[in-house]
VEXTOR-162051 format. One record per residue (C-alpha): chain; z, y, x negated. Coordinates in steps of 0.1 Angstrom, whole numbers. Each point is the difference from the previous one (the first is absolute). Example, Ala and Ser with C-alpha at 12.3 -4.5 7.8 and 13.67 -1.06 7.14 Angstrom:
VEXTOR-162051
<"A"; <78; -45; -123>>
<"A"; <-7; 34; -14>>
//
This chain:
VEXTOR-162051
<"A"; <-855; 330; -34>>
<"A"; <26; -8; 26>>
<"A"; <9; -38; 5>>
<"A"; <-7; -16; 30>>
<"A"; <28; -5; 21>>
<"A"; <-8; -38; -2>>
<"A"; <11; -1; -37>>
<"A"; <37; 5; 12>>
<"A"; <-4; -25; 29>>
<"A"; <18; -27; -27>>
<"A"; <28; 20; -8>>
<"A"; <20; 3; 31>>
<"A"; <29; -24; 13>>
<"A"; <14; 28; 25>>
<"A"; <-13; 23; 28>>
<"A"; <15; 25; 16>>
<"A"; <-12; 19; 32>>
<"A"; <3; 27; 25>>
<"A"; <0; -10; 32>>
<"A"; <-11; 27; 29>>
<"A"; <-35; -1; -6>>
<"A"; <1; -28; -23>>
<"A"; <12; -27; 17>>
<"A"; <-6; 22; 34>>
<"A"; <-31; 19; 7>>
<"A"; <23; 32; 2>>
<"A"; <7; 5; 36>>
<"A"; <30; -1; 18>>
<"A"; <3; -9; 36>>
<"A"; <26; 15; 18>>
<"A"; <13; -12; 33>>
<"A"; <19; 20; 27>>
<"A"; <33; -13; -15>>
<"A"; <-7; 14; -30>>
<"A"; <-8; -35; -20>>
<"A"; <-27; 2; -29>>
<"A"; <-26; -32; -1>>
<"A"; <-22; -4; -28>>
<"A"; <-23; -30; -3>>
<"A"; <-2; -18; -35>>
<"A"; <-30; -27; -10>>
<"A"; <13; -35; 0>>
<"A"; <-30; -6; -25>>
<"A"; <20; 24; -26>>
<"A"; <37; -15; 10>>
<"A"; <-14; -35; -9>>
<"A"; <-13; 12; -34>>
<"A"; <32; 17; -4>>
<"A"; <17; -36; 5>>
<"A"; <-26; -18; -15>>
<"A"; <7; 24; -32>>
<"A"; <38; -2; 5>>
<"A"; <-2; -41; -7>>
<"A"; <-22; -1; -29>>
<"A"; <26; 21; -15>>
<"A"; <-12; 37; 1>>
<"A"; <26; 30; 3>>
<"A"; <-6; 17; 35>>
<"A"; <16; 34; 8>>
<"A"; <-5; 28; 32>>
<"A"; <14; 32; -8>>
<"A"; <-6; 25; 31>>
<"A"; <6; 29; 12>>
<"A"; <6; -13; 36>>
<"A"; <36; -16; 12>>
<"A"; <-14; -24; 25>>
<"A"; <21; -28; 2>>
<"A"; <-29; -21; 22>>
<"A"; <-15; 5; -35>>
<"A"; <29; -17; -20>>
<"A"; <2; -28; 22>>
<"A"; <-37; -5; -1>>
<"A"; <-3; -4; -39>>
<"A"; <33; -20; -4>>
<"A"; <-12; -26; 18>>
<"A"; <-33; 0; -22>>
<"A"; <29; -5; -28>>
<"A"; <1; 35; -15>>
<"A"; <31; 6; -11>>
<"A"; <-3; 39; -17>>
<"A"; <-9; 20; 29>>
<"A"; <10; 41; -10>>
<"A"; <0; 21; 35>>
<"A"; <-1; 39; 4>>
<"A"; <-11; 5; -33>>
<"A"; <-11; 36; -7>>
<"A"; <-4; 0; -34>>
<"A"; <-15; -40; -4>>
<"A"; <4; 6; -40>>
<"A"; <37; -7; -2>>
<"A"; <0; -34; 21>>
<"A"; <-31; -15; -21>>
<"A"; <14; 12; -32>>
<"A"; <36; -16; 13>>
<"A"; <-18; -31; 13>>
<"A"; <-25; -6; -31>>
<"A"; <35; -1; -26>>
<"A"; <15; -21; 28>>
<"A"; <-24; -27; -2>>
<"A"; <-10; 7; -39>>
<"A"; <-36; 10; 4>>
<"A"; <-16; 26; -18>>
<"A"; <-24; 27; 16>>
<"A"; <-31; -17; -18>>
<"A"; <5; -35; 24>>
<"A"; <1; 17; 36>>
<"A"; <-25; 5; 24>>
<"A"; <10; 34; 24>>
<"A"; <-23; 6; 33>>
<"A"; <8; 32; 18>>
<"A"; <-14; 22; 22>>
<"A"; <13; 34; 0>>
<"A"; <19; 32; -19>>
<"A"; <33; -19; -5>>
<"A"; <-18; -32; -19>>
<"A"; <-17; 22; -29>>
<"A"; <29; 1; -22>>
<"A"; <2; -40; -2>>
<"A"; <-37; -4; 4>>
<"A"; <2; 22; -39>>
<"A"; <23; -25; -14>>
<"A"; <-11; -37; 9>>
<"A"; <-26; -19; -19>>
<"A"; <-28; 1; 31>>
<"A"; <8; 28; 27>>
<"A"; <-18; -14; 31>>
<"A"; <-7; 12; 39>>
<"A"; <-15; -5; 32>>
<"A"; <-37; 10; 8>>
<"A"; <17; 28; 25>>
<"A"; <27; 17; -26>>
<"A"; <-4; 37; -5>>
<"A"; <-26; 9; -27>>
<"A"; <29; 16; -25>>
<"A"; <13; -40; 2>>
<"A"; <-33; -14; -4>>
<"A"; <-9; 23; -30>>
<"A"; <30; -16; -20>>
<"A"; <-6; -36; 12>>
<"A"; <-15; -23; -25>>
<"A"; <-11; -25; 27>>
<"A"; <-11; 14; 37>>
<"A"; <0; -27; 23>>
<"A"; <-30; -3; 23>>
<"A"; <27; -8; 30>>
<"A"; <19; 26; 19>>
<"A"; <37; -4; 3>>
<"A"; <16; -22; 25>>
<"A"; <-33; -17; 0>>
<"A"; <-1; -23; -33>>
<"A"; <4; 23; -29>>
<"A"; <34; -21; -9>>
<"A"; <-22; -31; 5>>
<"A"; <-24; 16; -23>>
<"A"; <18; 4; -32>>
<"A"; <25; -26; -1>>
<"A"; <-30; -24; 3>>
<"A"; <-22; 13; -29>>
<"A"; <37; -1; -22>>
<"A"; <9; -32; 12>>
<"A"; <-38; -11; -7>>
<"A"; <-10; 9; -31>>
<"A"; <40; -13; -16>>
<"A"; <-13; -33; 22>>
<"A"; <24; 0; 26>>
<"A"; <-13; 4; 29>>
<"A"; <-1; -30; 24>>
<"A"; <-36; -19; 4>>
<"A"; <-2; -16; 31>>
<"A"; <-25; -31; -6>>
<"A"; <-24; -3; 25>>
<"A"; <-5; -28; 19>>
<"A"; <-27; -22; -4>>
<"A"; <-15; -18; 33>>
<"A"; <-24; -17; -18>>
//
């Protein structure tokens, strides 16, 4: 009987992602000047910093070359950002011996073709509600959330959660 993907939820210290239609729902805007706007959630960026400070490894590895991208996560505090990656495979396996993590403690979320490959390797392959079905089929975890729309949020949360480090807010009392 195949583990729940739960069971692994204790094991991982670093996540690595996709970002068009991971951190982006997986459109593209195009103006008349030829500038490409995505939208990202500001619910997954916080998790992303949230993650970043309780001492997690955080890593985007995409196919894209958006710059607006780059500057976007830097200022969250991600420091290994791989852009125009065609083949994803050689900047996680060159990222994973930089940072001395072995396939077993990462978390992957993709969405698409290109992400299969590292989704095979890592210790729980992940992806948005809306991936294709060949991504979803290798997943170990589907988010219920669509990309672009929480699905970030989603599993750093349950990681961070279950290893207890996710922040609780205490509420107030008005008693």
């Amino acid at each position: 009987m195949k583990k729940s993907y739960k069971e692994f939820l204790h094991q991982i210290n670093t996540f690595v992602f996709d970002i068009d239609g991971v951190f982006t729902d997986g459109t593209v805007l195009v103006t008349q000047e030829g500038h490409l706007l995505r939208s990202v959630s500001v619910r997954d960026g916080l998790a992303v910093k949230l993650a970043l400070e309780a001492g997690y490894h955080v890593c985007l590895i995409s196919g894209g070359t958006n710059p607006g991208i780059v500057t976007r996560f830097e200022a969250l505090g991600v420091t290994d950002i791989y852009m125009g990656a065609t083949h994803k495979i050689e900047p996680y396996q060159t990222y994973t011996q930089k940072i001395g993590v072995e396939n077993h403690q990462v978390l992957y979320m993709g969405d698409d073709l290109p992400d299969l490959p590292v989704m095979d390797l890592v210790g729980l392959a992940t992806c948005p509600q809306n991936a294709i079905p060949e991504v979803k089929l290798s997943a170990d975890y589907v988010s219920p959330f669509l990309g672009g729309q929480g699905c970030v949020r989603d599993v750093i949360e349950q990681v961070m959660k279950v290893n207890g480090h996710w922040p609780v807010v205490a509420k107030a009392n008005n008693d």
